[in-house]
VEXDREN-2710 file (C-alpha; in Angstrom, 1 decimal):
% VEXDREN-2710
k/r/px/py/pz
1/UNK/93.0/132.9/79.3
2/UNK/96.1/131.0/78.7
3/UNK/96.4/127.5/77.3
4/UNK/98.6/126.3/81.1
5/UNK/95.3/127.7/82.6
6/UNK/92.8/126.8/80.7
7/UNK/94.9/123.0/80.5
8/UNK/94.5/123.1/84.6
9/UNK/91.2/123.7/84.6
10/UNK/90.4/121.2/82.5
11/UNK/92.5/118.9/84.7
12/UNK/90.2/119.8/87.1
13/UNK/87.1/119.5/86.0
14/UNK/87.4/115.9/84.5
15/UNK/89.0/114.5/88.0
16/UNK/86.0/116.6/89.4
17/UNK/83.9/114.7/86.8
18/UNK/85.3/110.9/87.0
19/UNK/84.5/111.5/90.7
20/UNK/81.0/112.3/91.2
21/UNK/80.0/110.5/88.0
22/UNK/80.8/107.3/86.9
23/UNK/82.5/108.1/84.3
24/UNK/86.2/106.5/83.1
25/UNK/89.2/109.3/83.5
26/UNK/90.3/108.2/80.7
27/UNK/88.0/108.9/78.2
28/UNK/87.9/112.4/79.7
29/UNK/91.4/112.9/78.8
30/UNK/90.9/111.4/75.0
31/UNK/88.1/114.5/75.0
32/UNK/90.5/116.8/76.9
33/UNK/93.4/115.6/74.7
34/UNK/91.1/116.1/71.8
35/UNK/89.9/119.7/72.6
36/UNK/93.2/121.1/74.3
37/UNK/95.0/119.9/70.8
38/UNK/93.0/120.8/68.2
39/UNK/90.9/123.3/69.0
40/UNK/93.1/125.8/71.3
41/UNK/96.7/124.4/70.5
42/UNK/95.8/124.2/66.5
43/UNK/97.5/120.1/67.2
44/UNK/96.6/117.9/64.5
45/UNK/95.1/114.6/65.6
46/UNK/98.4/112.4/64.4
47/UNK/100.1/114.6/66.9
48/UNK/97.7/114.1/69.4
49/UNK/98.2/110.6/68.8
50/UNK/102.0/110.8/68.7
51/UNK/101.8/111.1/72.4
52/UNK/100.0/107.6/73.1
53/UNK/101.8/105.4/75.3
54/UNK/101.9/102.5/72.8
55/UNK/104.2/100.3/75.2
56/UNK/102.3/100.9/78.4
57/UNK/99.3/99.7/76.4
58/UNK/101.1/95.9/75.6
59/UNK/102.3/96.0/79.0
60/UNK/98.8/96.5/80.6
61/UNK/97.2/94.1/78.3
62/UNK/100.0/91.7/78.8
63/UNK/100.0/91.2/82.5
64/UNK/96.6/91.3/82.7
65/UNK/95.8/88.7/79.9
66/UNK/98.6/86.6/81.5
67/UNK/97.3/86.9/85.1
68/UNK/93.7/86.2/84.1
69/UNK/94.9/82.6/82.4
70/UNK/96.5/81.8/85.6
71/UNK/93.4/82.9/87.3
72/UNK/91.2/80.8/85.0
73/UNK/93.5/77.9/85.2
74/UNK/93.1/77.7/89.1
75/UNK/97.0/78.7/89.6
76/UNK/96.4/81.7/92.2
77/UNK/94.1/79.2/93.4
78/UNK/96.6/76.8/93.7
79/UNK/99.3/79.4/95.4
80/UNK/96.9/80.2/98.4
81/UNK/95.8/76.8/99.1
82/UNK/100.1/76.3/99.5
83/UNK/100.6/79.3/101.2
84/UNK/97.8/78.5/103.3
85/UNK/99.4/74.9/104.1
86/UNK/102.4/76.8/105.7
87/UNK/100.6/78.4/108.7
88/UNK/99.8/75.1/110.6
89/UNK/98.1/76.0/113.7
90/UNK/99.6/79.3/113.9
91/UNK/96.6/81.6/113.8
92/UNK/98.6/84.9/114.3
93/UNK/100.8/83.8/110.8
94/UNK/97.4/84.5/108.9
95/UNK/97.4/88.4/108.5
96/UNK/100.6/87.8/107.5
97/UNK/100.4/84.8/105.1
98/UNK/97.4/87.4/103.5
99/UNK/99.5/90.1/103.0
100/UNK/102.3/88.3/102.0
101/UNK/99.9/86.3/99.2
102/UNK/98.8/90.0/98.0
103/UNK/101.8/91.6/97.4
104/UNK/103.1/88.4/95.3
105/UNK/99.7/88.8/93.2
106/UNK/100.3/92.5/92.3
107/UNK/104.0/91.6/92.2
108/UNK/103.7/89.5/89.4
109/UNK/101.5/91.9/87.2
110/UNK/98.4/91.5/88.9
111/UNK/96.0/95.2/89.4
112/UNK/95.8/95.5/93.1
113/UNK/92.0/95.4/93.0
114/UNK/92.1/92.3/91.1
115/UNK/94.4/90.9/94.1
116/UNK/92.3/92.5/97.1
117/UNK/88.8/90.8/95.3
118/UNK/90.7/87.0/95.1
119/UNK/91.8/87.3/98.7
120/UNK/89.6/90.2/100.8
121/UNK/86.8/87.4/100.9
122/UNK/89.3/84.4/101.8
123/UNK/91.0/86.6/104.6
124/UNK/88.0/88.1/106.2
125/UNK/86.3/84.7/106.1
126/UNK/88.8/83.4/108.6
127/UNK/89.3/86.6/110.7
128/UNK/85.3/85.8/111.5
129/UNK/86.0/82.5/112.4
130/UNK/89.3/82.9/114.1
131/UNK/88.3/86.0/116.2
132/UNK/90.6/87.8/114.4
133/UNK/89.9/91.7/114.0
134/UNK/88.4/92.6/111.0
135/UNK/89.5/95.8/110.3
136/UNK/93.3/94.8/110.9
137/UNK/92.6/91.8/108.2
138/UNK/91.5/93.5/105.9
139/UNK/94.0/96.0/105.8
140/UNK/97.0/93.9/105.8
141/UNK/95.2/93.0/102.1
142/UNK/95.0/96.2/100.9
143/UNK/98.6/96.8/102.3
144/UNK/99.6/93.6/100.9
145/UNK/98.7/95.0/97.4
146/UNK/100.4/98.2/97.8
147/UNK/103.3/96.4/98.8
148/UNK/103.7/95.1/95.8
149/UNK/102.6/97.2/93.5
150/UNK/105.3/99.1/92.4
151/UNK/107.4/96.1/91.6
152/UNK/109.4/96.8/88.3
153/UNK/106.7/94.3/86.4
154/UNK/104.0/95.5/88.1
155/UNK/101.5/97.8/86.7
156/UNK/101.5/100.6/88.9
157/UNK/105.6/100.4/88.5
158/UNK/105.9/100.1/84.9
159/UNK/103.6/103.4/84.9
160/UNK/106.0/105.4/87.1
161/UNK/109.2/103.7/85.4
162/UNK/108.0/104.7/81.9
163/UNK/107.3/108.3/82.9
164/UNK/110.4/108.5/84.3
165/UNK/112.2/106.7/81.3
166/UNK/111.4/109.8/79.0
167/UNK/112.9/112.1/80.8
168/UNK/116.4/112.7/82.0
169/UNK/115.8/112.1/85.7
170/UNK/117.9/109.5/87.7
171/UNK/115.9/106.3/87.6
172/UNK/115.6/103.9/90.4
173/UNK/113.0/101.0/89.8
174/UNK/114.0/99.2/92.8
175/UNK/114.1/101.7/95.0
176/UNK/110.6/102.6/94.5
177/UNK/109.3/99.3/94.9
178/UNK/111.6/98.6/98.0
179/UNK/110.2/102.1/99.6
180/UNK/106.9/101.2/99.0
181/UNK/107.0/97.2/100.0
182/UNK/108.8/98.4/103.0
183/UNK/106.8/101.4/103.9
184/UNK/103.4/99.2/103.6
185/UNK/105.3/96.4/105.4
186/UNK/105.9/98.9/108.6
187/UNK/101.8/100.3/108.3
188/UNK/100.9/96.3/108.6
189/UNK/103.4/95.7/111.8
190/UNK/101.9/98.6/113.5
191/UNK/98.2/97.4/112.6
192/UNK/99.0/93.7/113.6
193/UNK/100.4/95.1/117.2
194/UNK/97.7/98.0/117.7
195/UNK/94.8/95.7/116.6
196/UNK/95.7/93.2/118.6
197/UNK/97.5/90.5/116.1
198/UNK/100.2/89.7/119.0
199/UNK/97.5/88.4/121.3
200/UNK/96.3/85.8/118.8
201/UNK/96.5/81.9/119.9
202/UNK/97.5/79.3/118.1
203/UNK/94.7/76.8/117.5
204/UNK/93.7/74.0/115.3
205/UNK/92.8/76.7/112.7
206/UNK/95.6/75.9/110.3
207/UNK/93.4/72.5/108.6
208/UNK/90.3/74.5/108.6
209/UNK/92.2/77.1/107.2
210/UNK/93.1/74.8/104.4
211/UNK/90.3/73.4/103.6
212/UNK/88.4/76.4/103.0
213/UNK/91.1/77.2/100.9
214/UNK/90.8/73.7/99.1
215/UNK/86.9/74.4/98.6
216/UNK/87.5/77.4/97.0
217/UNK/90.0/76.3/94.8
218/UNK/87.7/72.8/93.7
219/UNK/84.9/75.2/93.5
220/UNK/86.4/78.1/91.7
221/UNK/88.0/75.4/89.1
222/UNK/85.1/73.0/88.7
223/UNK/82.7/76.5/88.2
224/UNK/85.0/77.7/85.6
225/UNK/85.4/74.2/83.7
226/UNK/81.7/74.7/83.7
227/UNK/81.2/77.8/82.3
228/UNK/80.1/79.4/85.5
229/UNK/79.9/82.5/86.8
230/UNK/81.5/83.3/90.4
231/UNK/79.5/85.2/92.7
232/UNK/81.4/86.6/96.1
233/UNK/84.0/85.1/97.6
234/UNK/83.9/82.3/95.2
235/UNK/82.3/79.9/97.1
236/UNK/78.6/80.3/96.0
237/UNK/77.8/79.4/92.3
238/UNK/75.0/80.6/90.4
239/UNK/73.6/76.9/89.0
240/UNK/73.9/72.9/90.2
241/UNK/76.2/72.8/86.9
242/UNK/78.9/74.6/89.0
243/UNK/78.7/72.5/91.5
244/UNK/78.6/68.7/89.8
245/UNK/81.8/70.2/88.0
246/UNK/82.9/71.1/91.4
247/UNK/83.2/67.9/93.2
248/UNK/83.9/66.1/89.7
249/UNK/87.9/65.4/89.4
250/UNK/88.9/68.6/88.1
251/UNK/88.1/70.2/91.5
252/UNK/88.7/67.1/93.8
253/UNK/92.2/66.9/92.4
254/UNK/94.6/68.3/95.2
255/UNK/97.9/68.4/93.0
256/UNK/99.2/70.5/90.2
257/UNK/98.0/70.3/86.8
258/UNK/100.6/70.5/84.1
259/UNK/98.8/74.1/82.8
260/UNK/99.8/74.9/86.6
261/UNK/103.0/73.9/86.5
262/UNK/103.7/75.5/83.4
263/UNK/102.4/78.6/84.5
264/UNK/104.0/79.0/87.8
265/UNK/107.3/78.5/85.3
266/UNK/105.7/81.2/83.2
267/UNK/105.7/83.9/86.0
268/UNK/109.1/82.8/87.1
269/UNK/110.3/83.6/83.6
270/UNK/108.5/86.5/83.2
271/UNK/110.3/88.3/85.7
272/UNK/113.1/86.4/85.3
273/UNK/113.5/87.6/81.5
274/UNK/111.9/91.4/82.0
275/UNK/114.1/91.6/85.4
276/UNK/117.0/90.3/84.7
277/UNK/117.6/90.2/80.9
278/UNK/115.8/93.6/80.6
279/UNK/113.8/92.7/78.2
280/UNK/110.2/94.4/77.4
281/UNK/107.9/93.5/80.0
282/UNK/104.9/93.6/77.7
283/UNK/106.3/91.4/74.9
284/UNK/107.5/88.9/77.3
285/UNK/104.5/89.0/79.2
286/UNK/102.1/88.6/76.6
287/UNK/104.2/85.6/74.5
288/UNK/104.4/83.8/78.3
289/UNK/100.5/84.0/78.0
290/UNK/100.4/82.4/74.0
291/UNK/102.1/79.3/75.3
292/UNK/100.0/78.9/77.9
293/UNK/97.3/79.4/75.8
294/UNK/98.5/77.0/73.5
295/UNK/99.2/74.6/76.6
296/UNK/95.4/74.6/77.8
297/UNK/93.1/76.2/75.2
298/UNK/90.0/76.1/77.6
299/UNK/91.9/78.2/80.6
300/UNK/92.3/81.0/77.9
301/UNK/88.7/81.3/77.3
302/UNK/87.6/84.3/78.8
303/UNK/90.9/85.8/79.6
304/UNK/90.6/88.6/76.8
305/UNK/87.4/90.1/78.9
306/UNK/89.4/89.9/81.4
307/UNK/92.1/92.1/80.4
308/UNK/91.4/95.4/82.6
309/UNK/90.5/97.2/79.4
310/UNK/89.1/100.2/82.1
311/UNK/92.2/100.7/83.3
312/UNK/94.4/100.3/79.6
313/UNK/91.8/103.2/78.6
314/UNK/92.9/105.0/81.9
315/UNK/96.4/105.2/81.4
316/UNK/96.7/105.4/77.8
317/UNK/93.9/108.4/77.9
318/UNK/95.8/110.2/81.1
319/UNK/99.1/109.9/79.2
320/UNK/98.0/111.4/75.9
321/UNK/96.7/114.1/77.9
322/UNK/99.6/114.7/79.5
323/UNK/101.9/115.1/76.2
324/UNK/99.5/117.6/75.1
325/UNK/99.9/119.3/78.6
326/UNK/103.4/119.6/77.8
327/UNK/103.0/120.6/73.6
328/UNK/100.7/123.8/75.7
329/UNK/103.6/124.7/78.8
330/UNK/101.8/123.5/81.2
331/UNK/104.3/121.2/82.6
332/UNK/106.8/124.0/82.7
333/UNK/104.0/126.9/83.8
334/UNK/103.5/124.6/86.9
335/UNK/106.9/123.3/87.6
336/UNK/107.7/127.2/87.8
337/UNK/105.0/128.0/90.2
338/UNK/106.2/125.3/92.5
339/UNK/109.8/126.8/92.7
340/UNK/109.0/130.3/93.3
341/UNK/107.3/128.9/96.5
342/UNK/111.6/128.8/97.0
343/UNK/111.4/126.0/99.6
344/UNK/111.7/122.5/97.5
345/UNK/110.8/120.4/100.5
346/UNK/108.3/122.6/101.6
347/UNK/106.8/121.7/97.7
348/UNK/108.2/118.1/97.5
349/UNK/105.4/118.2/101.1
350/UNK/102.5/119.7/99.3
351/UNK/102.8/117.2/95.3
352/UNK/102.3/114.1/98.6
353/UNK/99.3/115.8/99.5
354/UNK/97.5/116.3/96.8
355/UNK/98.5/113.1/95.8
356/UNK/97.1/111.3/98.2
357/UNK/94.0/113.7/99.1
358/UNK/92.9/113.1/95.1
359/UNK/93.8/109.5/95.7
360/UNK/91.2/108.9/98.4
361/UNK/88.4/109.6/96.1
362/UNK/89.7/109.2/92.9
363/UNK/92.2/106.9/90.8
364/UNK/95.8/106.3/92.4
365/UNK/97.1/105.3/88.7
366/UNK/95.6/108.5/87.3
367/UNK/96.5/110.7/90.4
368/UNK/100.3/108.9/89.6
369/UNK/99.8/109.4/85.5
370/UNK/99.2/113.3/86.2
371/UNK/101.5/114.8/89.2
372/UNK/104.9/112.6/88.0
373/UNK/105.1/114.4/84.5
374/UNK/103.9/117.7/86.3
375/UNK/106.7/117.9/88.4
376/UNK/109.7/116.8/86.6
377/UNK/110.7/120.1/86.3
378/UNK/110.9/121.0/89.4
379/UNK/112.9/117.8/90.0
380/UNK/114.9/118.4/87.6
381/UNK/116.8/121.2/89.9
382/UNK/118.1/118.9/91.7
383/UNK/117.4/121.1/94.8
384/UNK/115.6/117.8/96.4
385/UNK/116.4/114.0/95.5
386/UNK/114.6/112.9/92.6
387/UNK/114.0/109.5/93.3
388/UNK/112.7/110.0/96.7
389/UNK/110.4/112.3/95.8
390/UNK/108.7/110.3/93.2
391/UNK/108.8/107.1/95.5
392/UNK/107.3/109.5/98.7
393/UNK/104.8/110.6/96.1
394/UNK/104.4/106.6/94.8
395/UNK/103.7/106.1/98.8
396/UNK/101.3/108.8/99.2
397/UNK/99.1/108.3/96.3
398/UNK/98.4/104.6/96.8
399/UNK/98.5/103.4/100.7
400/UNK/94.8/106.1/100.9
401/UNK/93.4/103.3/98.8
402/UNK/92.2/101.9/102.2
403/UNK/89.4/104.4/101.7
404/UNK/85.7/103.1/101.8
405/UNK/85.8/105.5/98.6
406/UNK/88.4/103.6/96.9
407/UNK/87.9/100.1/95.0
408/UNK/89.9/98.2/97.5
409/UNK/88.7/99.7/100.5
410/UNK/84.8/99.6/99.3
411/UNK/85.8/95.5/98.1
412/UNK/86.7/95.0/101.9
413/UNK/83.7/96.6/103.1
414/UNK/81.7/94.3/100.5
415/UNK/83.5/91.3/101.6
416/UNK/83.0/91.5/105.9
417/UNK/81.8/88.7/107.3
418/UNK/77.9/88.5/108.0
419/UNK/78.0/88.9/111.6
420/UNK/80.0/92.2/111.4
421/UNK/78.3/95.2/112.0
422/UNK/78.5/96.7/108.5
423/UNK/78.4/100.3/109.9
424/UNK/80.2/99.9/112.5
425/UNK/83.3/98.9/110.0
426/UNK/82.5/101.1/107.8
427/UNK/83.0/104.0/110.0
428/UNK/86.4/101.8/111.5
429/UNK/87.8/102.1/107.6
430/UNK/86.9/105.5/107.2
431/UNK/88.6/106.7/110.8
432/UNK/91.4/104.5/109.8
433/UNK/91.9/105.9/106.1
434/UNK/91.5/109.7/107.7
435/UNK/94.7/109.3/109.9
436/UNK/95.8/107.7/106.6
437/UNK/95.5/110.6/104.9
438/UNK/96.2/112.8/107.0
439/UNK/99.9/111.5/108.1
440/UNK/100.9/109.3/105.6
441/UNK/102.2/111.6/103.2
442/UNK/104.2/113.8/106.2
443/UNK/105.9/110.1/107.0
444/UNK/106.8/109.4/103.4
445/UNK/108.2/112.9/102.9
446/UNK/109.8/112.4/106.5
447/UNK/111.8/109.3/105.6
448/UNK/112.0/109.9/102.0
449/UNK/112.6/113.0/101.2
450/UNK/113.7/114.7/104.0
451/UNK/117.1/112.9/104.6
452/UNK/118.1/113.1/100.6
453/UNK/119.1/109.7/100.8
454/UNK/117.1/108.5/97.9
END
């Protein structure tokens, strides 16, 4: 059997394996990297290691770190309660003030599931008491995330960028993000009109709306000044402690801390520096967190287990892989197979499918780490546009994370309100992830691909 083959096949088996058991993707690929390199490619382990994504790693670690500060210091907090403020009595603005309070999480660094578990409780909490549907709510959240995902300091962005940094395709970091926010933004308008967003009355909603937002924020604050541990939506704490500290004047106190202030400068800065000075995302991201660390030493504490370590050991494991997929021909065995199919849209079609179809049930940032590399060669042809491939692919691979299967789409199922039927939604999210699935990736190639404008 030969090594492109056997490589596959081992592909295969730990996406089949991460799946079913509950195992991290990542560590599969340190084993896969491990075996492919040594044992049939005759690799030794420094060039196994050669092919670690050291800069992804300070990004990841950055971002997150950062983001968990600002969580700990009651900033996000902060943020919602404002954005909040803005929708008044205007009951039909709040899908849209939830999205719009997603993508800027993810935007900003955030993981999308990080994002969806702050707000998915928030949002459906007032879909139940405004009569607003449930199912629409909650995916303008998950939308809201995937709108912003692929921003160029975003997680899921700096993955595809970096890939597509080492080779010697045409890179487009804005477009990508711009496909995706707009692509999600469409999916949401469609769901706000179909679900019945257009009907919604304006009501004296927008206080009680704030002060839920309020609570949560003295709450989540006071709890954390306290040593406490959040359970849900943040609005239930585990011990009296929590809430003493909550209704003490760290949590009654409705204006911004300094530490807020400064960290709301911080973010500006961050992608004021990475953006526009192009200047390492991680580095910047990481020495915006030290000051703020050094600003308010207790907001830091915590923040390092914070860090989506899971998802650092994703990446950093999927990428190795992947450069050993490449030392074995792999990437070139496959690359060929897809152009003696000798129709490139026909092929640029089938890389959305299987992105999103492994998507559903698996890992959208492995699914991403895996196909991109795979087909650069084919891309490299220039027979369809580069860029819009990857950013129909981007597309594909992330808006099926409204799956029940997925970790946004099972925290949205967590998160409905008590008096929805759990089973009822649950077979809502699964009907509407199916058409997902199913015609998602045939409009992204549509408008993407198709046209070669990208």
């Amino acid at each position: 059997m030969s090594a492109p083959v056997l490589s596959i096949i081992i592909l295969a088996v730990m996406f089949l394996l991460a799946t079913v058991l509950p195992l991290n993707m990542g560590a599969l690929a340190f084993v896969g990297a491990f075996l492919l390199g040594s044992v049939v490619l005759g690799m030794s382990t420094t060039d196994i290691l050669a092919n670690f994504p050291g800069g992804l790693f300070l990004t990841i670690v950055g971002v997150t770190y950062l983001f968990a500060i600002a969580q700990n210091n009651g900033t996000i907090d902060l943020l919602v309660r404002g954005a909040v403020r803005l929708v008044g009595s205007k009951v039909s603005l709040i899908p849209w003030i939830m999205f719009a309070i997603t993508a800027v999480i993810t935007a900003v660094g955030a993981l999308s599931p990080a994002a969806v578990a702050i707000i998915a409780p928030i949002a459906l909490s007032f879909a139940a008491r405004h009569k607003i549907n449930p199912l629409m709510m909650g995916m303008m959240v998950i939308h809201g995330a995937q709108a912003g995902g692929f921003s160029p300091i975003a997680v899921y962005g700096v993955t595809v960028n970096g890939i597509i940094a080492k080779t010697e395709l045409e890179a487009s970091p804005m477009a990508i993000f711009l496909a995706s926010f707009i692509f999600n933004l469409a999916i949401a308008l469609v769901l706000f009109i179909v679900l019945g967003g257009n009907k919604l009355r304006s009501s004296g909603g927008g206080r009680l709306m704030e002060q839920a937002a309020e609570k949560r924020m003295s709450v989540s604050v006071g709890a954390r000044a306290a040593g406490v541990t959040l359970q849900g939506s943040g609005a239930d704490i585990s011990s009296g402690a929590g809430e003493r500290a909550a209704n003490g004047p760290s949590g009654t106190n409705a204006r911004a801390s300094v530490p807020q202030l400064v960290t709301v400068l911080g973010l500006i800065a961050l992608a004021v520096i990475s953006l526009g000075f192009k200047v390492d995302v991680g580095f910047v991201s990481i020495t915006i967190a030290m000051v703020l660390a050094l600003v308010s030493p207790a907001a830091q504490k915590g923040a390092v287990n914070k860090i989506s370590w899971s998802t650092v050991l994703l990446l950093c494991g999927m990428l190795t892989f992947v450069g050993v997929l490449e030392e074995a021909g792999t990437i070139k065995f496959v690359s060929d197979g897809v152009a003696q199919l000798g129709m490139p849209l026909l092929a640029a079609l089938l890389i959305c499918y299987i992105g999103a179809v492994v998507s559903a049930f698996a890992s959208s940032t492995a699914i991403l780490a895996a196909l991109i590399p795979l087909a650069v060669p084919f891309l490299a042809t220039g027979e369809v546009g580069a860029v819009g491939v990857i950013a129909a692919l981007a597309v594909a691979s992330t808006i099926v994370d409204v799956s029940p299967f997925s970790t946004n789409g099972a925290l949205v199922l967590a998160n409905a309100h008590e008096d929805v039927d759990k089973d009822r939604f649950y077979k809502q999210i699964l009907a509407y992830s199916g058409i997902v699935v199913v015609a998602g990736p045939a409009v992204a190639w549509l408008v993407m691909v198709v046209p070669g404008w990208l």
